[in-house]
C-alpha positions in Angstrom: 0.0 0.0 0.0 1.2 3.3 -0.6 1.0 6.6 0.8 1.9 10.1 0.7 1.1 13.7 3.5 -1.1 15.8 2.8 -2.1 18.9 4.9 -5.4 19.4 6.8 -7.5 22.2 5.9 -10.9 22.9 8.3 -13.5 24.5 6.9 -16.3 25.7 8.7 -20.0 26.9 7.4 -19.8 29.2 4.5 -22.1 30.1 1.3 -20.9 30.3 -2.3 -22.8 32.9 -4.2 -24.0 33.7 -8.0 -23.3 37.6 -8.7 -27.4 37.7 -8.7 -27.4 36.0 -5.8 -24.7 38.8 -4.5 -26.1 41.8 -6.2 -30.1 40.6 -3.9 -28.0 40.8 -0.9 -25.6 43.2 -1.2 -27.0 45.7 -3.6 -27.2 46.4 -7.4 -23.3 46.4 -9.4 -21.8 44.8 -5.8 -19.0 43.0 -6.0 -17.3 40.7 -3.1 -14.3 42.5 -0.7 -11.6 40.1 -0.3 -10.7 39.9 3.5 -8.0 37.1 2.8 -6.7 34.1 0.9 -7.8 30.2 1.4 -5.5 27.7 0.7 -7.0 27.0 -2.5 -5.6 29.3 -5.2 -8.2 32.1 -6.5 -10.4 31.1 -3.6 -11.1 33.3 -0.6 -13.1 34.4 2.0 -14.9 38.2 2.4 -15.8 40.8 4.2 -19.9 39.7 3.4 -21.5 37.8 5.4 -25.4 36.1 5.8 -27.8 35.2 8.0 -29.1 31.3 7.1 -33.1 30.9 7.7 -34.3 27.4 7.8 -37.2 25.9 9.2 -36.6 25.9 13.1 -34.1 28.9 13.3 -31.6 31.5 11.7 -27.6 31.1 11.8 -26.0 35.0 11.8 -22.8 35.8 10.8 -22.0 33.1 7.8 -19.1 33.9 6.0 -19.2 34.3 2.2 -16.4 32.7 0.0 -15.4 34.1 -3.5 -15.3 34.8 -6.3 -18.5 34.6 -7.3 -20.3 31.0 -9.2 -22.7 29.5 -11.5 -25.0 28.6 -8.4 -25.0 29.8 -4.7 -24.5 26.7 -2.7 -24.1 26.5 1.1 -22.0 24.3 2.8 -22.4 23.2 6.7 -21.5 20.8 9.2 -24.3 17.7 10.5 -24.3 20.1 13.7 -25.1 23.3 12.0 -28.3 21.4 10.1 -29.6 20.6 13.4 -30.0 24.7 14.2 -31.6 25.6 10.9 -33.7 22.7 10.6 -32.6 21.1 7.2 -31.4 17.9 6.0 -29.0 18.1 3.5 -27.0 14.9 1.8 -22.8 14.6 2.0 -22.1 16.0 -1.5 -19.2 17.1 -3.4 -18.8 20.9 -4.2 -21.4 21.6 -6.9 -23.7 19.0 -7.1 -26.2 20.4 -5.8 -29.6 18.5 -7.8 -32.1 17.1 -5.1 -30.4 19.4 -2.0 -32.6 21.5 0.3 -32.9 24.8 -0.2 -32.8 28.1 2.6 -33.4 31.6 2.7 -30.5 33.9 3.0 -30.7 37.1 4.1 -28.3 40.6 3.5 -28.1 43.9 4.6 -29.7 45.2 1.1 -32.5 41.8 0.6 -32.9 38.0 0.6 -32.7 35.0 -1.2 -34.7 31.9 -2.0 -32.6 29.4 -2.9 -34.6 26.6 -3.9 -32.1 24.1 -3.1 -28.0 24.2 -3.1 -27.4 23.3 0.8 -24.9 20.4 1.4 -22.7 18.9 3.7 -19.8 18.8 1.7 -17.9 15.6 1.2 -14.5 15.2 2.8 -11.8 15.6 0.0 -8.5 16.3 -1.5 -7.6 18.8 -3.7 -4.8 17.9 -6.4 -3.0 19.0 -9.4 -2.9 16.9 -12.5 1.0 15.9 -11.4 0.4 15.6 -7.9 -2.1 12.9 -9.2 -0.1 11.6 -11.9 2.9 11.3 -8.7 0.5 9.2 -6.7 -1.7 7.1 -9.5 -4.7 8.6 -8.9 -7.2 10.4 -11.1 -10.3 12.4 -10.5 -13.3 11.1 -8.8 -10.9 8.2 -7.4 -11.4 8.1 -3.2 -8.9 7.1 -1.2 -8.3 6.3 2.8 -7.0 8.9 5.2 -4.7 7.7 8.8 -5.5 10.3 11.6 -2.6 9.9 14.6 -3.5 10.5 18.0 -5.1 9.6 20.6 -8.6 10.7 18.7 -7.1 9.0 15.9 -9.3 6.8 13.3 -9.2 6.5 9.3 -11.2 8.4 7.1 -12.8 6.0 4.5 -14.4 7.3 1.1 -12.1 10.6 0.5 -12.8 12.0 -2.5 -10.1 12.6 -4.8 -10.2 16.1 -6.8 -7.8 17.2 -9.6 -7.4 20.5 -11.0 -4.3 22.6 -12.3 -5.4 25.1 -10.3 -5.6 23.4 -7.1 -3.2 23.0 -4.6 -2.7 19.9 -2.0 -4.9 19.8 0.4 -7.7 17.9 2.8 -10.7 19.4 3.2 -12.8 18.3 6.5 -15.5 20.1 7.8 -15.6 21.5 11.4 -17.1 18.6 13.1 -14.9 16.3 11.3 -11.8 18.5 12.6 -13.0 18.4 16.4 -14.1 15.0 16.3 -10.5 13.7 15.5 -8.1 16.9 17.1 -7.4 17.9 14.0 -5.4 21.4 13.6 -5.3 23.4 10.3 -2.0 22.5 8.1 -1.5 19.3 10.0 0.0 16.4 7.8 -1.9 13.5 7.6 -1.1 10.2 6.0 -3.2 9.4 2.4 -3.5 5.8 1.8 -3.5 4.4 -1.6 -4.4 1.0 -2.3 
């Protein structure tokens, strides 16, 4: 079996917007204010923020990540759901057909969304020679070794591969406390 490090990256709730999505919330010709870099290159997270309105309450203060997509999507942890009242599937990042949907709300209006709420699925980010270094390909899922006295194994990590991507693990918040986890810590990929 063969393996390889890659670094942890925890990401907690956050919403994905379309610039009409953006524009409802924020105001006509808006665009987002970066506030600072992810790990992911072109990605980051802004100054904006929502309130999430579900069924059996409202979540303040959720951070918006840009630039700006296709289709708004937010992304939670199994805890968060329990607040808001909605039952979204584990999903990878844009899938979205057959997801709940919320309300958002902004300083200048609020959203609908009629679905496009997800946990999303643990994964890794990869570039096409990271990928071709370690025999994988997109779509492939692989095992992840957690050390530590909360240690364990992630099964069913999805394997993603861009050029623009950099290495990296992405676990939700729950995920991260539920194993110790700290940002940028290596963890060992398993390959069978």
């Amino acid at each position: 079996m063969a393996s390889f490090k890659v670094p942890v990256g925890i990401s907690n709730r956050h919403v994905h917007l379309s610039q009409e999505h953006i524009e409802a919330l924020f105001g006509a010709g808006h665009s987002l204010i970066k506030m600072k870099d992810l790990s992911q290159p072109g990605q980051y997270a802004c100054e904006e923020t929502v309130t999430l309105i579900g069924p059996k309450g409202a979540m303040k203060g959720v951070r918006v990540l840009g630039p700006a997509r296709k289709a708004s999507q937010v992304e939670l942890s199994a805890t968060d759901t329990f607040k808001v009242g909605v039952k979204p599937p584990a999903r990878d990042s844009g899938m979205l057909d057959g997801t709940p949907g919320i309300e958002l709300e902004g300083p200048m209006g609020k959203v609908m969304m009629d679905q496009g709420v997800i946990i999303a699925a643990r994964h890794i980010h990869m570039t096409p020679d990271d990928a071709s270094k370690y025999s994988l390909k997109d779509g492939d899922h692989v095992r992840v070794a957690i050390p530590g006295a909360r240690g364990g194994v992630f099964e069913h990590v999805l394997i993603r591969v861009n050029a623009n991507y950099a290495l990296d693990l992405h676990v939700d918040t729950d995920e991260g406390n539920a194993f110790s986890l700290s940002n940028g810590q290596q963890l060992d990929v398993l390959v069978d």
